[in-house]
Backbone as CSV, one residue per row, in Angstrom:
resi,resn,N_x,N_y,N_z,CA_x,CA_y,CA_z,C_x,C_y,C_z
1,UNK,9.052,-10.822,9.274,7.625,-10.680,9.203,6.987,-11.819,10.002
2,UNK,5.934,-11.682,10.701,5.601,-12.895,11.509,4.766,-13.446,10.658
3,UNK,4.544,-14.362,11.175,3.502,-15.829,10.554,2.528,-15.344,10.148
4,UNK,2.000,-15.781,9.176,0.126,-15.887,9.088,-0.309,-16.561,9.483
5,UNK,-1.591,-16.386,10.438,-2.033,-17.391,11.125,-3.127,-18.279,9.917
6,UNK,-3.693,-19.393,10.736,-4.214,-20.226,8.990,-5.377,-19.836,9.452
7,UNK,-6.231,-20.463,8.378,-7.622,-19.612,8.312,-8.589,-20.772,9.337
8,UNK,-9.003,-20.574,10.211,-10.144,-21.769,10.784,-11.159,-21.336,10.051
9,UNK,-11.677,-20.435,9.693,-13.336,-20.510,9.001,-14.035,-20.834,10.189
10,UNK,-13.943,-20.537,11.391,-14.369,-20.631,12.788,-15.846,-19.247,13.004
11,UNK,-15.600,-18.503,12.170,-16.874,-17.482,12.825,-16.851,-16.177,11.598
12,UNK,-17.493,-15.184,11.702,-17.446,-14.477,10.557,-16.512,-13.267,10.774
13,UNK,-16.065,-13.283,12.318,-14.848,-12.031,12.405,-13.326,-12.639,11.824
14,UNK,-13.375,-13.528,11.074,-12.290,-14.174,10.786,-12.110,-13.279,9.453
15,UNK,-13.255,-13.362,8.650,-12.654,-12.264,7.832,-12.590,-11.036,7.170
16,UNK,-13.056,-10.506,9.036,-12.872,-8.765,9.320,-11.012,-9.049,9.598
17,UNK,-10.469,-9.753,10.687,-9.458,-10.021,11.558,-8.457,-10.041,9.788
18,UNK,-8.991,-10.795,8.797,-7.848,-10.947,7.711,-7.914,-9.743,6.696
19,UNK,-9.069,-9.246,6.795,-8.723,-8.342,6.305,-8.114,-6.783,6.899
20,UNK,-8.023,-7.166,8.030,-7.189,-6.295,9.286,-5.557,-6.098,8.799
21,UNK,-5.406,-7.521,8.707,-3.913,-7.887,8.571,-4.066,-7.389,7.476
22,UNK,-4.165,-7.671,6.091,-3.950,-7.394,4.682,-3.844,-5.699,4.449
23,UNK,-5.428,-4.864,5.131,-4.567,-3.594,4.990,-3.580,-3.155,6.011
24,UNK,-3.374,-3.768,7.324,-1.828,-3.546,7.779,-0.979,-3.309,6.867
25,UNK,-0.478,-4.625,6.577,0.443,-4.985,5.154,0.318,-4.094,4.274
26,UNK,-0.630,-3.533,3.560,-0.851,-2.872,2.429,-0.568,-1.455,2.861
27,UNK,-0.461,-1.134,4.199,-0.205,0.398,4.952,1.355,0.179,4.618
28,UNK,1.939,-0.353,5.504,3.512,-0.838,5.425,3.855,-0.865,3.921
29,UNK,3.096,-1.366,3.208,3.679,-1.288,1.722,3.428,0.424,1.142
30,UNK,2.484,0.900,1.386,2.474,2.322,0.836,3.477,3.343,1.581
31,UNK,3.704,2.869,3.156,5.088,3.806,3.973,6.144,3.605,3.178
32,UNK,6.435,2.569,2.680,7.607,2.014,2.249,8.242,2.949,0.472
33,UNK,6.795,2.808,-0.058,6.578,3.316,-1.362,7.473,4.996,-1.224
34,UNK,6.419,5.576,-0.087,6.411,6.828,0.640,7.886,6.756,0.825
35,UNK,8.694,6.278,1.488,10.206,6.415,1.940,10.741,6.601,0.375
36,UNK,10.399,5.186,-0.207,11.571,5.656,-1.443,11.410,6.856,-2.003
37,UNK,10.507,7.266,-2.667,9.647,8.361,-3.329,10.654,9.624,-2.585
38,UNK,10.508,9.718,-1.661,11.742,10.953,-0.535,12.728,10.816,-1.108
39,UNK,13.615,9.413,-0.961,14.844,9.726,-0.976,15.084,9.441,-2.341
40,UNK,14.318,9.235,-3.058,14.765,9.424,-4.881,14.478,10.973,-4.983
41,UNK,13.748,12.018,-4.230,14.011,13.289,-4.621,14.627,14.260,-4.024
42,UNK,15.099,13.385,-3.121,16.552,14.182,-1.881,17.475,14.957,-2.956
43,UNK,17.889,14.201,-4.038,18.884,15.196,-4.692,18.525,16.265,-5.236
44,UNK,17.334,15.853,-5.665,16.789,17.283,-6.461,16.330,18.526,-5.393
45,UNK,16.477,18.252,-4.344,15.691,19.263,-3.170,17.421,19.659,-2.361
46,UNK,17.561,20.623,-2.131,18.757,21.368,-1.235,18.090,21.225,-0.152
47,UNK,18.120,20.438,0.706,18.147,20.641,2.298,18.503,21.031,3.452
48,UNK,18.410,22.698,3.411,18.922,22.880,4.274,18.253,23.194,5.841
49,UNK,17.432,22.365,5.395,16.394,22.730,7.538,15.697,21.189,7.319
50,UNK,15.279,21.006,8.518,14.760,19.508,8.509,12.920,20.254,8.420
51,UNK,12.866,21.418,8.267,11.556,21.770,7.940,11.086,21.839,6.552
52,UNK,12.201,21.827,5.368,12.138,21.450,4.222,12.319,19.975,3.851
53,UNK,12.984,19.155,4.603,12.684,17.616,4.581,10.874,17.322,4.892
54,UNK,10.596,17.906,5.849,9.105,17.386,6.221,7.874,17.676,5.625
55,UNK,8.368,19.208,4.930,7.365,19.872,3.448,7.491,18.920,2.221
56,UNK,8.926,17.949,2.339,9.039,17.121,0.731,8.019,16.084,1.447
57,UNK,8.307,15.419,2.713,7.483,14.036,3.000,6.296,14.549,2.942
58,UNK,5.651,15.926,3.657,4.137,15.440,3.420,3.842,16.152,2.365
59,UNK,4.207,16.321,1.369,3.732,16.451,-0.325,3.589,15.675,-0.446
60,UNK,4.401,14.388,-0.683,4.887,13.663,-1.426,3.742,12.400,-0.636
61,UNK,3.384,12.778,0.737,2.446,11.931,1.760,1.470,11.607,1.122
62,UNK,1.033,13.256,0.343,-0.527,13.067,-0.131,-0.710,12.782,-1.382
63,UNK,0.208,12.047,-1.961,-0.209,11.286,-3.459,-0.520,9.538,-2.621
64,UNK,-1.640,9.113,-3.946,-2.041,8.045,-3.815,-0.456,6.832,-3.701
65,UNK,-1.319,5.463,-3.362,-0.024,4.724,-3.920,0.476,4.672,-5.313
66,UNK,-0.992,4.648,-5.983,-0.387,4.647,-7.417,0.684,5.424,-8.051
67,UNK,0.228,6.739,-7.856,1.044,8.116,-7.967,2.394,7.692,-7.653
68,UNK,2.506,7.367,-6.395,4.059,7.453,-5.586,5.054,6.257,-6.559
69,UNK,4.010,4.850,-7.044,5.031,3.842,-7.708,5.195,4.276,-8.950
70,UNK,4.699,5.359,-9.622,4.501,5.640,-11.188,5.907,6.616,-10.972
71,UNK,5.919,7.276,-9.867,7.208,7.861,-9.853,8.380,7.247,-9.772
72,UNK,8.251,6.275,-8.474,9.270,5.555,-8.588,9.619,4.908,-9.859
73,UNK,8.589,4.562,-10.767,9.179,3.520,-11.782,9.971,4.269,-12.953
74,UNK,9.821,5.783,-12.752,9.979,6.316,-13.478,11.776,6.560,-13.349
75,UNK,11.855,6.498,-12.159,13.184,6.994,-11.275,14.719,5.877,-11.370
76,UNK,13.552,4.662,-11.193,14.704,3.350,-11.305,14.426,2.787,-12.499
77,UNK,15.406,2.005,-12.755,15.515,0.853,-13.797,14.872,-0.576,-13.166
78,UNK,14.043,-1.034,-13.292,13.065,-1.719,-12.907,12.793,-3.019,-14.165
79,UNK,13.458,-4.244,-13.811,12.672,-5.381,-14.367,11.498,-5.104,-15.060
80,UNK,11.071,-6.137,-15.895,9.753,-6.054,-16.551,8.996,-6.596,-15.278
81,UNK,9.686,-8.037,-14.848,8.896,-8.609,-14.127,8.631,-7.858,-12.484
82,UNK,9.537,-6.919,-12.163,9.527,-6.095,-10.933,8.164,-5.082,-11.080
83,UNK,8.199,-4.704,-12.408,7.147,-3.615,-12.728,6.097,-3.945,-12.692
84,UNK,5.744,-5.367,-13.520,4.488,-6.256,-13.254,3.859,-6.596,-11.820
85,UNK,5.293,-7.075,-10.991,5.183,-7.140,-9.923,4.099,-6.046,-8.645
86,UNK,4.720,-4.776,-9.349,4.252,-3.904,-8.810,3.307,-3.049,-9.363
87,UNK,2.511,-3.532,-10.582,1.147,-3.301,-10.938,0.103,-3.835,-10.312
88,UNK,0.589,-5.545,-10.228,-0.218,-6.322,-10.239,-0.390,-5.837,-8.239
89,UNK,0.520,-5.580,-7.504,0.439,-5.459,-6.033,-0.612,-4.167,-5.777
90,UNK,-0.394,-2.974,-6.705,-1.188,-1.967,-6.890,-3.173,-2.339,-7.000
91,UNK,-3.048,-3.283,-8.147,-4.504,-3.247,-8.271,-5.042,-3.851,-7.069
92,UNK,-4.225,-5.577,-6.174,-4.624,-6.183,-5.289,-5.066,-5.206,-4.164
93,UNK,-4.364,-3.761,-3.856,-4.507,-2.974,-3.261,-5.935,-2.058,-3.052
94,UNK,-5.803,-1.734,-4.446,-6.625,-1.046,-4.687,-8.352,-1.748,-4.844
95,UNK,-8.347,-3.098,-4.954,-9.398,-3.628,-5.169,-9.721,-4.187,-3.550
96,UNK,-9.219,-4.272,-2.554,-8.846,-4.714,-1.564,-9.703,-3.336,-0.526
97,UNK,-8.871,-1.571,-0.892,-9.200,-0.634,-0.025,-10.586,-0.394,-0.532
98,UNK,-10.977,-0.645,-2.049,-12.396,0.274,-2.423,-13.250,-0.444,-2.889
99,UNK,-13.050,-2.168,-3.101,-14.321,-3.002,-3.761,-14.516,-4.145,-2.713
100,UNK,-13.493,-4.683,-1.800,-13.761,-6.105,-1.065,-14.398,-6.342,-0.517
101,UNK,-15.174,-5.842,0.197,-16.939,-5.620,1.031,-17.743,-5.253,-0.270
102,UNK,-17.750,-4.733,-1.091,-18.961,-4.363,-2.056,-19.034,-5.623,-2.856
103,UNK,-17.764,-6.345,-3.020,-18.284,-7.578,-4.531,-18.568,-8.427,-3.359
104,UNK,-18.222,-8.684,-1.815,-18.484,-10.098,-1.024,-19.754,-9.441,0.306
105,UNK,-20.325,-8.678,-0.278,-21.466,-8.254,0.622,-22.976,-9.121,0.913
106,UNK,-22.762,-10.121,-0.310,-23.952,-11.182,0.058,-23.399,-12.340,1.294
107,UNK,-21.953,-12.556,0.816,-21.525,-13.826,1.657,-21.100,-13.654,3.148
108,UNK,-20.985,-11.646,3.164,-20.967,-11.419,4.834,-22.095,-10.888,5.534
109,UNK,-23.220,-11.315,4.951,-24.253,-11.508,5.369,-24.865,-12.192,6.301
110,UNK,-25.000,-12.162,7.370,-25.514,-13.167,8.556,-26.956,-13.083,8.941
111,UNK,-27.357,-13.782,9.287,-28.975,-14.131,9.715,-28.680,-13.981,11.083
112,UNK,-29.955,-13.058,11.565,-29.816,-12.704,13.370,-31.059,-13.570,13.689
């Protein structure tokens, strides 16, 4: 994974640019979700055309993240602290795609 660059607090696209990176990251984390979610239901699915592989991925595409880790957790044996892990990564997510401009909308406020 490459570096994070550090924060200068140099101008106010600094934290459009971080929050660029963060839902990057948070994309990569829901592909990832998305992969396992497949191949934990490879067994249950007979595959015999790669056109029934691509009907399981994009089903399985259009559940939220939440959806996709509630399955997974359901699938593996999972730590307490792995599960926490991956609640607590869920909400950062989720508070990140649908509230982080609405609760910091006074402080990205600029005077023209």
């Amino acid at each position: 994974m490459p570096e994070i660059p550090e924060i200068d607090n140099c101008c106010d696209k600094e934290a459009f640019a971080f929050f660029g990176l963060t839902a990057y990251y948070a994309q990569v984390l829901e592909e990832a979700a998305l992969n396992l979610a497949v191949v934990l239901r490879l067994p249950e699915v007979n595959l015999l055309s790669q056109e029934l592989f691509l009907d399981l991925y994009d089903s399985l595409g259009r559940r939220t993240f939440g959806r996709l880790l509630k399955a997974a957790k359901s699938e593996l044996s999972l730590s307490e602290e792995d599960a926490d892990f991956l609640s607590k990564t869920l909400e950062l997510r989720n508070m990140l795609v649908h509230r982080y401009f609405r609760e910091r909308a006074e402080d990205l406020i600029s005077e023209v």
